[in-house]
N, C-alpha and C positions, 0 to 999 in steps of 0.2 A: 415420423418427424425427427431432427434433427438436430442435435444440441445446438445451441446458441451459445456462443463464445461473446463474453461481454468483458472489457476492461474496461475498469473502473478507478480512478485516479483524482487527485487533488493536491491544491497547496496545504500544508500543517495550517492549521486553525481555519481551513474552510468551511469543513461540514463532513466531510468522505464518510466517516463512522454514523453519522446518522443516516445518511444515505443506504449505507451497508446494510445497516440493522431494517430496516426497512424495507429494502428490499428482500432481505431475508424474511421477514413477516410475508413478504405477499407472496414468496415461493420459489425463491429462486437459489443455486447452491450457492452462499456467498464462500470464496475460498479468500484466507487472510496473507497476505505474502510477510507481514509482522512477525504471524504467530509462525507460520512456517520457517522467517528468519530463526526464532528461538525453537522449535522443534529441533532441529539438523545439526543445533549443538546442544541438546540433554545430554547430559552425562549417560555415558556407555557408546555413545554413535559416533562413528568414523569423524563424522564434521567436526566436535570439538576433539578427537583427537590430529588433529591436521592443523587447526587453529592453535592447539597447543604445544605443536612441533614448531608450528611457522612464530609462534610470540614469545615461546618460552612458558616454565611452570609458572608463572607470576600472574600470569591471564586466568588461573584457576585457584576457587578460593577454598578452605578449611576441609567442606567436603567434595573435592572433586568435581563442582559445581563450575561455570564460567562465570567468572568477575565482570560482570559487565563495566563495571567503572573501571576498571584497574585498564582494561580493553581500551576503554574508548580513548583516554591514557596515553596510549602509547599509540595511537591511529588518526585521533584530533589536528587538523591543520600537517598532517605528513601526509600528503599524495600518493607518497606511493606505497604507504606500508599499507591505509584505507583502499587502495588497490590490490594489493595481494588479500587484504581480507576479503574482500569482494571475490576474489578468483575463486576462494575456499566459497563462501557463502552463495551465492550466487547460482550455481550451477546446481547445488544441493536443491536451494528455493525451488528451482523452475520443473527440478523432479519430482516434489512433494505435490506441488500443485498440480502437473502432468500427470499424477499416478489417482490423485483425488479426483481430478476432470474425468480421467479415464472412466472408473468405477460409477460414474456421474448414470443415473437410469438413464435410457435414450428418451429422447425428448425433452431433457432439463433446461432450463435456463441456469447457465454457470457463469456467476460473476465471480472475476479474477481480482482484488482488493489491491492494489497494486502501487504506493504512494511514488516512487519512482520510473512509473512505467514510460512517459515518454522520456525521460534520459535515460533510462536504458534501451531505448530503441523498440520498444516492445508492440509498438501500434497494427504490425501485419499480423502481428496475431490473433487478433480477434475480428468477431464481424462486426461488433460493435464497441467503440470509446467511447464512456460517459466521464464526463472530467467536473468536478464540483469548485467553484470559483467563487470567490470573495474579494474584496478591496486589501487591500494590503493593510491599512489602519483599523476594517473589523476585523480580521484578521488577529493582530497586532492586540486590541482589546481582550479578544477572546483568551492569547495565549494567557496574558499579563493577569485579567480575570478569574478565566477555569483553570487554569494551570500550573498559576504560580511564578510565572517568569518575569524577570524585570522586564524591561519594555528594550534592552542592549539585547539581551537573551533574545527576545521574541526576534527582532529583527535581522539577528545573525542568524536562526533555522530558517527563516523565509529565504534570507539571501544565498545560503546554501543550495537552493532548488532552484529547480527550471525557472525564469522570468515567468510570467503570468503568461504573456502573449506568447511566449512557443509551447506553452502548455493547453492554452484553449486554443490553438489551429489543430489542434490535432485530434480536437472532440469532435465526434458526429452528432454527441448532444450534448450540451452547455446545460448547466444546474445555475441560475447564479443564486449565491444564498449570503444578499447583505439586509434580510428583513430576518422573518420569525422564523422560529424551527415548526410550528405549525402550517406555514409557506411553503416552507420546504420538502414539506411530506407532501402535501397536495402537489406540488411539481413531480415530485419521485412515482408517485401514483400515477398520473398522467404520463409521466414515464417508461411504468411496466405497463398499463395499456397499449403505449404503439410498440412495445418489446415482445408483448405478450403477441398481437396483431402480426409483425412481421417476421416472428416466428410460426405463425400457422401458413403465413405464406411462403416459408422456407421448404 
């Protein structure tokens, strides 16, 4: 049997990490494209030094750590500097994750964690997109609630991302999650059922 390539995607303050976590409970490898963001530049590894020839020593703080704020700084609302970071970032991510898939036992289920996946065009790659969906105003609640953000904040990371609507075309399965997180398990469940299902028939 055959690994199953699964992308897994959503708006900030959907739901995706409980998703993750949950699917990881039922047995699947979840791979974090976050945490591989911050892997690729730990101190010692090529990525942050690359990042810190392209921004200068000012992007790395006291112990040779990357400043994430000092970063975001100089990259916020400039296209094209958040694009050269990207060019550094970006290609590191998709090896990290590419080397961790690889390693994957055969017959895995491997979800790829991926919050920008359809703006980065990433949908051929897998055999299956799971995209987790919410209204924009619970959304908006949840940030301003669990997160801390004003309700200006919340709706500038929304508006950062994909529209809603070009990011659920391009799910083969829709989560929607504007009720309970006990909802939403039971959905995810029902979930790795037909995953589990059309991977035996893979």
């Amino acid at each position: 049997m055959r690994t199953l390539h699964v992308g897994l995607t959503g708006g900030i303050g959907a739901g995706k990490s409980t998703v993750a976590a949950r699917l990881a409970a039922l047995g699947a490898l979840v791979l974090d494209a976050d945490l591989a963001a911050r892997a690729v530049v730990e101190p010692g590894t090529e990525g942050l030094a690359a990042v810190a020839e392209a921004f200068g020593p000012e992007v790395l703080g006291p112990d040779g750590a990357l400043d994430r704020a000092a970063l975001a700084e100089l990259v916020f609302g400039d296209e094209r500097r958040r694009g050269e970071l990207n060019a550094i970032i970006h290609p590191r991510v998709r090896t990290w994750m590419a080397e961790r898939t690889a390693a994957a036992p055969e017959g895995s289920v491997v979800v790829q964690d991926i919050p920008l996946l359809v703006e980065s065009g990433l949908k051929p790659l897998f055999d299956v997109v799971v995209v987790v969906d919410a209204r924009d105003e619970t959304r908006i609640d949840r940030l301003v609630r669990l997160r801390g953000m004003s309700r200006e904040q919340a709706e500038a990371r929304i508006a950062a991302q994909a529209p809603r609507e070009r990011r659920n075309a391009a799910a083969d399965h829709l989560l929607a999650n504007d009720g309970t997180e006990s909802e939403l398990v039971e959905a995810v469940d029902a979930l790795w059922r037909e995953l589990t299902e059309l991977h035996h028939r893979s």
